[in-house]
C-alpha positions as CSV (number, residue, x, y, z in Angstrom):
1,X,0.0,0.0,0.0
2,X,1.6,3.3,-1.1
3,X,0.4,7.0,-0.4
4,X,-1.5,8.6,-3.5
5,X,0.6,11.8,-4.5
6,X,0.7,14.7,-2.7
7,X,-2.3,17.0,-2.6
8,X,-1.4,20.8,-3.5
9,X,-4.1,23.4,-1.8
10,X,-3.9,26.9,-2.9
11,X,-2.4,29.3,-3.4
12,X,-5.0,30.1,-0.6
13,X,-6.9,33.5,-0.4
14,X,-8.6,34.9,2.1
15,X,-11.8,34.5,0.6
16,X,-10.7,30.5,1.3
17,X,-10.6,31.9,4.8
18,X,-13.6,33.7,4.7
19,X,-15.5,30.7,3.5
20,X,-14.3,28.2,5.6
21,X,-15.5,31.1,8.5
22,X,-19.1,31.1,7.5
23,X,-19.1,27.1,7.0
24,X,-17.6,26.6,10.8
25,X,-19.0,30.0,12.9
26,X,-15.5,30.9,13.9
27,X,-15.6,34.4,12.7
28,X,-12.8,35.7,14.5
29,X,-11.5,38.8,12.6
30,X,-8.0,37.6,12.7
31,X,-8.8,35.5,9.9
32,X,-10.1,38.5,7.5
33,X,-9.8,41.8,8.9
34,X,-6.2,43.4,7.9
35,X,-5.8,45.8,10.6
36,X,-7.3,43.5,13.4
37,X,-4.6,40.9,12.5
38,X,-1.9,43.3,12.5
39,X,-2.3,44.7,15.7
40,X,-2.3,41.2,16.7
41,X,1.0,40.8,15.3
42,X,0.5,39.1,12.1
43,X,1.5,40.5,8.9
44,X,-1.9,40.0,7.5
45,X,-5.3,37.5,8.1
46,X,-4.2,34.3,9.2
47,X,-6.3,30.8,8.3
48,X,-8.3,28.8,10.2
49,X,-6.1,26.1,12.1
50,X,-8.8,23.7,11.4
51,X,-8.7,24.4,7.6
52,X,-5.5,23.1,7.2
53,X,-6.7,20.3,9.6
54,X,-9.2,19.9,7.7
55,X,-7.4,20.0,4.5
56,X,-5.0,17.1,5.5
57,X,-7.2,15.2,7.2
58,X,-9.4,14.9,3.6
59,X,-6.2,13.8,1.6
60,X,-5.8,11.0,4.5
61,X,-9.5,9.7,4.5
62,X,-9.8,10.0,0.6
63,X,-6.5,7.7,0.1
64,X,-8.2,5.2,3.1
65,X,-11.5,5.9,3.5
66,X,-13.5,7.8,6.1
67,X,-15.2,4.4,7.5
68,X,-11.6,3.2,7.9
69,X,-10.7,5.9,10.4
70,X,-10.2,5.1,14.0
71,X,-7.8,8.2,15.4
72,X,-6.6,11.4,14.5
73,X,-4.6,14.2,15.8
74,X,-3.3,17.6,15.0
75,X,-0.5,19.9,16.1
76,X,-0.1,23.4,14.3
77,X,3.2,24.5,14.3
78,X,3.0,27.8,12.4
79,X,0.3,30.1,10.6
80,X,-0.7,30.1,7.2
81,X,-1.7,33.2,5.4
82,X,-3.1,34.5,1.9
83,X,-0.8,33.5,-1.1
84,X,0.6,30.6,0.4
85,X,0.2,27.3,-1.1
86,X,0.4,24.0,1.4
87,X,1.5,20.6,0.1
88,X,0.1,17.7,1.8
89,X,1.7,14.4,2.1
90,X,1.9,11.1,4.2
91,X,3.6,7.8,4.9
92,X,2.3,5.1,6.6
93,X,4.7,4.7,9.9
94,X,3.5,1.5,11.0
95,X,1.6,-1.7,10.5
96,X,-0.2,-3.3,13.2
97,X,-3.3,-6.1,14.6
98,X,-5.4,-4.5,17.4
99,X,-9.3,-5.5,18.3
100,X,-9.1,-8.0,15.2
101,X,-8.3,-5.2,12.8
102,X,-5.3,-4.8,10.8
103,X,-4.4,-0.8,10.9
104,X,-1.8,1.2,10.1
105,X,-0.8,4.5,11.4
106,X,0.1,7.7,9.3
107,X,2.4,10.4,9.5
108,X,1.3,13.4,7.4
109,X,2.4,17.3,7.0
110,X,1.2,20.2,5.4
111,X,4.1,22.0,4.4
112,X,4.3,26.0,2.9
113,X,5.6,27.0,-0.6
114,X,9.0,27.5,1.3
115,X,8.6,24.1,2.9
116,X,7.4,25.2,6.5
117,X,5.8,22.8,8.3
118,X,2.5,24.3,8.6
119,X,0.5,21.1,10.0
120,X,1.1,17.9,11.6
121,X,-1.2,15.2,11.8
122,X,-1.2,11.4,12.9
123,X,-4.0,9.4,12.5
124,X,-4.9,5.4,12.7
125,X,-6.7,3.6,9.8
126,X,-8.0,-0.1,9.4
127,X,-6.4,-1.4,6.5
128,X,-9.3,-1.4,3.5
């Protein structure tokens, strides 16, 4: 079993931002008002963390499936802003029989145009 290719999302914009606001209610004008994010000491609106969660967590459950999921998790390890472009990849780490199932675990990363880790993620399949 080999990972698909790596997903490219973007280059993202802040109306990506915007809408991904309106689909999950955080409206928090760091991620679209200019001067709000710069007095918060960003050089410009910032995305949703969960959008690039999001983002990688999709590439991962359309390689495996979503009904093969059994765990995921997230660490953010730096912002991503308008114009930057994230590519999205993943390896399986290890292969493994728990409760009857055979699973394998992932390690995945979203990574900037100027290959910045942006996102982590782990997460736990059952083999399809």
């Amino acid at each position: 079993m080999t990972p698909p290719p790596p997903r490219i999302l973007g280059p993202l914009t802040r109306t990506d931002f915007v809408r991904y606001q309106g689909a999950s209610g955080d409206m928090n004008p760091v991620h679209h008002d200019e001067g709000f994010a710069k007095s918060a000491g960003f050089p410009a609106p910032l995305a949703v963390g969960m959008l690039t969660a999001g983002a990688l967590n999709a590439w991962a459950t359309d390689w495996l499936g979503p009904e093969n999921l059994r765990r995921t998790r997230i660490r953010w390890k730096r912002p991503v802003f308008p114009g930057d472009t994230l590519t999205l990849v993943g390896e399986i780490s290890r292969r493994y029989e728990e409760k009857g199932e055979t699973r394998v675990d992932l390690e995945l990363s979203g990574r900037t145009q100027e290959d910045h880790i942006a996102v982590l993620g782990w997460m736990t399949f059952v083999c399809p």
